[in-house]
RODO-2510 file (C-alpha; in nm, 4 decimals, decimal comma):
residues 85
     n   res          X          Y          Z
     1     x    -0,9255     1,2446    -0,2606
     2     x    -0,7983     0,9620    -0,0404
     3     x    -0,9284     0,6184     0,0764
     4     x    -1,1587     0,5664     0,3811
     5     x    -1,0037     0,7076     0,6723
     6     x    -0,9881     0,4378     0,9291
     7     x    -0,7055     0,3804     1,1477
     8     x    -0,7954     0,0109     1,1293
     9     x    -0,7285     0,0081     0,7653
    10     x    -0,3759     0,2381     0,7340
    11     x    -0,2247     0,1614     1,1167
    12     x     0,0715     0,3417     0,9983
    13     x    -0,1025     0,6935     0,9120
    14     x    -0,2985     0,6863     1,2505
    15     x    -0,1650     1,0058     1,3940
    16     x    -0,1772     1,2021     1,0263
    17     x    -0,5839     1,0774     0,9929
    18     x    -0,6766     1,1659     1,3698
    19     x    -0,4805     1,5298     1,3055
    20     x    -0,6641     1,5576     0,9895
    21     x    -1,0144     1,4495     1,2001
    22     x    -0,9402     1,6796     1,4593
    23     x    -0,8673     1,9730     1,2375
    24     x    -1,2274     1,9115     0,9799
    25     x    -1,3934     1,8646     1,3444
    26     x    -1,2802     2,2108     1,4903
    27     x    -1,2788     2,3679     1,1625
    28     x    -1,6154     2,2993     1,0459
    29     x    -1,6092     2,5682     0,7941
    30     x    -1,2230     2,6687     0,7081
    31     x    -1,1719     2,3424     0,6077
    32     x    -1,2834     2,4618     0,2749
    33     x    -1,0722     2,7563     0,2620
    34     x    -0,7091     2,5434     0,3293
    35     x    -0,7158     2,5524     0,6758
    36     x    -0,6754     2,2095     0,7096
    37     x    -0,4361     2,1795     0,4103
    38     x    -0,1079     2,1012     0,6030
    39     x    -0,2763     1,8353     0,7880
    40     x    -0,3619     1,6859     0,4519
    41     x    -0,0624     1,7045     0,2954
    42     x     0,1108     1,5253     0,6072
    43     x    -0,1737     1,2401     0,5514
    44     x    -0,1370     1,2251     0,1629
    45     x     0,2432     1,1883     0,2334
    46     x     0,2078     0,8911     0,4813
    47     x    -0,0312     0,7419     0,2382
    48     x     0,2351     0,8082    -0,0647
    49     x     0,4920     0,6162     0,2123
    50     x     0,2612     0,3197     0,2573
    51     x     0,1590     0,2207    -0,0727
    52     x     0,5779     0,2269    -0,1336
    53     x     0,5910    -0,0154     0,1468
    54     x     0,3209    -0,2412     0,0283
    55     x     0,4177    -0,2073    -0,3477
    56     x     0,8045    -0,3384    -0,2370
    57     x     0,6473    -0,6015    -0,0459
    58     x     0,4095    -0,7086    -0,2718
    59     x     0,6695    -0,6891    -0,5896
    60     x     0,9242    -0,9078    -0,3701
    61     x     0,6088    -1,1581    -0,3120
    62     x     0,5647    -1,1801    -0,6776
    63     x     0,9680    -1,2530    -0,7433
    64     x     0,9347    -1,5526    -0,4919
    65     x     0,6080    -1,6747    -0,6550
    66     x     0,7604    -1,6314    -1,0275
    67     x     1,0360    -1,8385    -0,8668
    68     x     0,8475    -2,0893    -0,7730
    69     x     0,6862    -2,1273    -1,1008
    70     x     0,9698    -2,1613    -1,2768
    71     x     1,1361    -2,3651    -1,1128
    72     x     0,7972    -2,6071    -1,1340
    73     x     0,8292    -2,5732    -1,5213
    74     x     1,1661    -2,6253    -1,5413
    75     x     1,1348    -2,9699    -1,3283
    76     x     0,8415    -3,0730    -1,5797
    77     x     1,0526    -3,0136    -1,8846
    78     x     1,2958    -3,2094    -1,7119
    79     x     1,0636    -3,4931    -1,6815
    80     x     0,9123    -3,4938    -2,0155
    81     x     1,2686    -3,4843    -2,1719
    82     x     1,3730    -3,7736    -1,9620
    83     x     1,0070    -3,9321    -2,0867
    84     x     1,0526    -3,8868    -2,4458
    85     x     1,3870    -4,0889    -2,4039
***
C-alpha cells in the first residue's frame, strides 16, 4: 500500500503518482493483473527516496535541538555550582 496520492502532499513524486493515475485510469481492469506494476514500483521508489530525505533532515533537526538542550543543562549546572559556593 502507499499513502494518499496527492501531488500536494509528496511534490517530489508528482510525475511517478500522475503515471501511476494515468495507467489505473486507462487500465481499468489490468491494473489487477500487473499491468500497472512498473509504474508502481517507480512511485514506491520515489516514496522510499523521500522518506530518506525527510528522515536525514529530520535526524539533523533533532542533533541541533539535542544541542541546544545540552548546552541549556550544562549552563544550569554551571549556575547551581557557582550557587552552592
Amino acid at each position: 500500500m502507499h499513502p494518499l496520492l496527492t501531488v500536494k502532499e509528496h511534490p517530489h513524486c508528482a510525475e511517478a503518482i500522475l503515471a501511476l493515475q494515468q495507467c489505473h485510469a486507462e487500465h481499468p481492469w489490468q491494473k489487477f493483473v500487473g499491468v500497472c506494476n512498473e509504474a508502481k514500483r517507480k512511485l514506491d521508489s520515489c516514496f522510499r527516496e523521500e522518506k530518506r530525505i525527510k528522515s536525514a533532515l529530520n535526524r539533523e533537526r533533532a542533533r541541533k535541538d539535542h544541542e541546544v538542550l545540552l548546552a541549556k543543562i550544562r549552563k544550569r549546572d554551571v549556575e547551581q555550582t557557582r550557587a552552592e559556593r
